[in-house]
Steps between C-alpha positions, in 0.01 A plus 500: 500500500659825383457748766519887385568825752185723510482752255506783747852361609652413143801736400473698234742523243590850339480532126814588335607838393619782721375547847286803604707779604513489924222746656618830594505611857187671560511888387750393163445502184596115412699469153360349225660135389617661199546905544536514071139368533389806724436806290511760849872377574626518118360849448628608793822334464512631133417832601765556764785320261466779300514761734820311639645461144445837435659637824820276451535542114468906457867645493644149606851579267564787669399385882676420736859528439651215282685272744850329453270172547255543283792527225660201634170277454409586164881517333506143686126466285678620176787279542240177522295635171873541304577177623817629707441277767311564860700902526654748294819433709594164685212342709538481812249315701374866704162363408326260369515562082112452457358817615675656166424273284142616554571827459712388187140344374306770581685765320612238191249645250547863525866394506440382156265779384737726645826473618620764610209574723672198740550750802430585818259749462272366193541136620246607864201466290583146504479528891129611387413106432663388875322783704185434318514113572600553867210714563246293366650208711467709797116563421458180432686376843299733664174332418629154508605565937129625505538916511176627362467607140644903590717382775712301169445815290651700806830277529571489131461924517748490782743288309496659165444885565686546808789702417756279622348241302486724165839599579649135537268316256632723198836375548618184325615304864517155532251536815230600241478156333570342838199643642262392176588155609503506855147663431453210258617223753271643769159540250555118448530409833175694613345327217116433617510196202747328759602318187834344543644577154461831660681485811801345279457836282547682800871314608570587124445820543661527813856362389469729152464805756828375627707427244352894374637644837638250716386715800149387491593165631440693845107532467445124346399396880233716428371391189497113678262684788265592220477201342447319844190709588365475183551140383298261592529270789474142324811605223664753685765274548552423170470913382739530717772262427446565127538882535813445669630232266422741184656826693873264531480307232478852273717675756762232455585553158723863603750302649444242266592720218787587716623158567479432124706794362776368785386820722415381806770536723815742509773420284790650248412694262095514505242675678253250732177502642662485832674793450172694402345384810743557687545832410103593538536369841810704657374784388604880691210509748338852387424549890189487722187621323405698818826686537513860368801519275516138374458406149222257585347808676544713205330223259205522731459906505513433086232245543306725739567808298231396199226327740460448838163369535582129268795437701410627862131413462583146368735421731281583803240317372634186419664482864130566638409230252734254653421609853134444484543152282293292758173710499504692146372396221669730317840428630447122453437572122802733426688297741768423162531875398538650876742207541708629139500859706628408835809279362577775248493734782691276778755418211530921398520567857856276552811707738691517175343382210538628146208655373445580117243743404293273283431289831196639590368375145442139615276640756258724329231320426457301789516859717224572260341208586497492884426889485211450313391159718509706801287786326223255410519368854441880657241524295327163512538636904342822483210404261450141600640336813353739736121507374284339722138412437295749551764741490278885476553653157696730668817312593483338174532862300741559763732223415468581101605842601813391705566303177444775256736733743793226570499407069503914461774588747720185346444671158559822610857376596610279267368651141693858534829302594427274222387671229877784574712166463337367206482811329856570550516135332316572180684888452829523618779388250781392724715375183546778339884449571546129389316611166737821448803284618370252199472670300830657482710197513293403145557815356809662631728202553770402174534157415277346796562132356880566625414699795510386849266647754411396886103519575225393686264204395243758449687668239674149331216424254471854338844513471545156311205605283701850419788282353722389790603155570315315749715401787839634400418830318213595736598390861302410803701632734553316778648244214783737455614370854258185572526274167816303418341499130528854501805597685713273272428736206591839688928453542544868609188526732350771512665650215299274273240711576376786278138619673331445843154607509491562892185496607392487872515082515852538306635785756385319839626148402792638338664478853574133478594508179841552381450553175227688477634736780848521270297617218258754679823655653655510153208685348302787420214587411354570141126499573279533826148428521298547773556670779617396870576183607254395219744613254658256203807626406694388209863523552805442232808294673807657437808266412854549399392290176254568191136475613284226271242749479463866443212769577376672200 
């Protein structure tokens, strides 16, 4: 006799497909399963993309100040497209190769259309495409940790119009492309699907982000706390382990590549990953970031001098996030991003670390985040939390105005500060001397393709465009001292030299540099642009012997 369980007792079995997105805690907005099926959160989305694109793109050649970085990334680019291996001079191992090779993709067609427009200042727009991504990410982040429909909105404003954010985003950093992945790596992880081909996108993602800037590696504890909130309990496990599998498996192949080229370790006569890491870990300490007078310090006032309501704001928020984890909703859902913050912060906030400039990047959008998580949760308090049935119309117009007041006085603060930053961003031309100085070494220089002249990577690819040789015509300089490659080719020094373009990079780091310090010394000037300490001054060396190059 087959016996069968009552049918009020017999499991049910869930149909296949994607499980319903998890209820939202009560006064939220919960996200759709598929936000590209929601037409609210794509016209919004679309509609603040814009503004953001808009913001970041007007005047972006000319805005801010073309870095000695920035050149160094995308001559590394151009030296990938012409098939010059992984750097216009010998690679290194300072960072992992793969963050230029995406730039080297993304500027490879108007590098064909156009090639001299493969510099610094025209190549930003390209940034256009990363800044764009990123922000959507962070909208779409937002929604996926539960932050109502304008609370998203919010954080993606924060992150792409703060002028910090405008600032830093125009630049072509590594940290830029980091961040669209860590972004990336986190959206898969708070994936409401819970499918696992997801979570394995997600360690993907991760250990790309890494091998863009190997500094991310720092918030991929993080990215594992999303994915354990959000995956689900029967294959969490397995998400898990297969995230984490992906993220070294793809990490793995940097020193893999290494260990292939016979790189690895130290040894006569080639550079070695060892070396590179080495040397990115015994850094000078730029001091404490708290101490008045120390370079870290400095960095921060910089940082503090475009916005402080992203940074400050953010940062206060995600360690009230992390305080109240236990009893906030709010907190438990942007437990990942508050998490990024406060290692960021504890790592920034070492007795002597060294602290670049572009630092702050990795954190923007998860300041936006938290900042805008802990403005949703105000205002789910004010208008929600505290109403009681058969609360007297009274109270409740009273707690709409307190609203209405709070949003006005926050606006009241934040848009005049914002809108001076980011329309010094969009007017002022802070190039002007790095065009003029250009321009003059095309026009007014004899014989460039025999000419020798020291510059800064942000300077390297107009030059070689202009007619001087890459690498031994047009110099890098820190290779005049730093690269064997180089050095070999320069018998007399110094005296090889026939221009320095000393700009402010070349005159501070000049110090430490022999050869460069020989040939400012032995120099004057033939052109000044600029003003200050802002200046760019192009200065003749003069040698006993027959310069290889003449002024006109």
């Amino acid at each position: 006799m087959t016996s069968t369980l009552p049918a009020a007792t017999t499991p049910t079995v869930p149909a296949q497909g994607p499980p319903l997105p998890a209820p939202a805690p009560a006064g939220r907005t919960a996200p759709p399963s598929r936000l590209r099926s929601s037409r609210s959160d794509l016209l919004l989305c679309g509609l603040l993309l814009v503004a953001i694109l808009v913001v970041q793109g007007w005047n972006i050649a000319d805005y801010p100040t073309l870095s000695d970085d920035e050149g160094t990334y995308l001559a590394q680019a151009w030296a990938v497209q012409e098939g010059n291996g992984l750097a216009h001079y010998t690679y290194w191992y300072d960072h992992p190769p793969f963050g230029w090779i995406q730039i080297a993709l993304l500027t490879w067609i108007p590098s064909m259309i156009s090639p001299e427009s493969m510099t610094v200042g025209s190549m930003r727009v390209m940034m256009l495409v990363v800044s764009g991504i990123s922000a959507i990410l962070v909208y779409v982040l937002g929604r996926r940790l539960s932050l109502p429909r304008w609370a998203a909105g919010f954080g993606m404003l924060l992150f792409g119009l703060s002028p910090l954010s405008v600032v830093l985003q125009r630049e072509i950093f590594l940290d830029n492309l980091a961040v669209m992945w860590t972004l990336l790596a986190f959206t898969l992880a708070a994936s409401p699907s819970r499918h696992l081909w997801h979570h394995f996108g997600a360690g993907i993602a991760a250990a790309t982000a890494v091998l863009t800037k190997e500094t991310i590696l720092i918030v991929l504890p993080a990215v594992l706390v999303t994915m354990w909130r959000h995956s689900h309990r029967d294959t969490r496990k397995f998400a898990v382990t297969g995230a984490v599998t992906a993220c070294l498996l793809i990490g793995m192949s940097y020193p893999l590549f290494a260990l292939l080229k016979g790189e690895l370790l130290p040894g006569g006569g080639h550079v070695s990953l060892w070396d590179g890491v080495k040397y990115q870990m015994t850094r000078p300490g730029s001091g404490f970031i708290l101490d008045a007078g120390s370079g870290s310090h400095g960095v921060l006032e910089s940082w503090l001098y475009y916005d402080r309501i992203l940074p400050l704001g953010g940062l206060a928020g995600a360690l009230l996030l992390l305080a109240t984890w236990r009893w906030s909703v709010t907190a438990r859902a942007l437990a990942g991003p508050a998490l990024t913050v406060a290692v960021l912060a504890a790592l920034a906030l070492r007795p002597n670390g060294y602290l670049p400039a572009m630092y702050v990047i990795q954190a923007l959008p998860f300041l936006a985040l938290v900042l805008a998580g802990g403005t949703a949760s105000v205002a789910h308090g004010v208008l929600r939390r505290w109403r009681s049935e058969g609360e007297k119309r009274l109270f409740t117009g009273g707690r709409y105005a307190l609203a209405a007041v709070l949003a006005v006085a926050a606006g009241a603060y934040v848009v005049p500060r914002w809108y001076d930053g980011d329309r010094t961003a969009v007017t002022l031309d802070a190039n002007a001397p790095y065009k003029a100085a250009s321009k003059w070494l095309s026009s007014e220089v004899e014989k460039p393709e025999s000419t020798r002249v020291l510059v800064d990577d942000a300077l390297w690819l107009d030059l070689v465009h202009a007619g001087y040789r890459p690498g031994l015509g047009v110099i890098w300089f820190y290779k005049a001292d730093l690269d064997p490659a180089v050095t070999k080719t320069m018998p007399r020094g110094w005296k090889d030299i026939d221009y320095v373009v000393a700009s402010p990079t070349v005159r501070r780091d000049a110090v430490d540099l022999p050869n460069v310090k020989a040939a400012i010394q032995h120099s004057t000037p033939v052109a000044t642009f600029g003003t200050g300490a802002d200046r760019i001054e192009i200065r003749q060396v003069q040698t006993t012997g027959t310069a290889a190059g003449g002024v006109r």
